[in-house]
C-alpha positions, 0 to 999 in steps of 0.5 A: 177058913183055916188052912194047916201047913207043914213041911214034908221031909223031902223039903215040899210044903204041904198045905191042907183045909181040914174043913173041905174034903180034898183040900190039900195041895204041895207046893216047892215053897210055903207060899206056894203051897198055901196058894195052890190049896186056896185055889184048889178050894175055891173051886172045890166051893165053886163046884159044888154051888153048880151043882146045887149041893151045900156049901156052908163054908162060903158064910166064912168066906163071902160076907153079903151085904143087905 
């Protein structure tokens, strides 16, 4: 899953995942930032399974083994 970063001008990270809707999160480093949102979407994909909604994304992240 592709993740996008940028620094905003008040010197925080941003780190978006286009591809989930809500998937973006601040951090006060790039790293940060990009840990926080790789959370952020796995429960965002978490919750949707429990629900019993699509998560097509998953085939990118999880591979099963036949």
């Amino acid at each position: 899953m592709r993740i996008e970063v940028e620094q905003e001008e008040d010197g925080r990270w941003i780190a978006e995942a286009p591809q989930i809707p809500g998937g973006l999160a601040y951090g006060e480093s790039k790293e940060a930032a990009i840990s926080k949102v790789e959370a952020l979407v796995l429960r965002i994909l978490a919750d949707r399974l429990e629900n019993g909604e699509q998560a097509p994304e998953l085939n990118k992240v999880f591979t099963v083994a036949a």
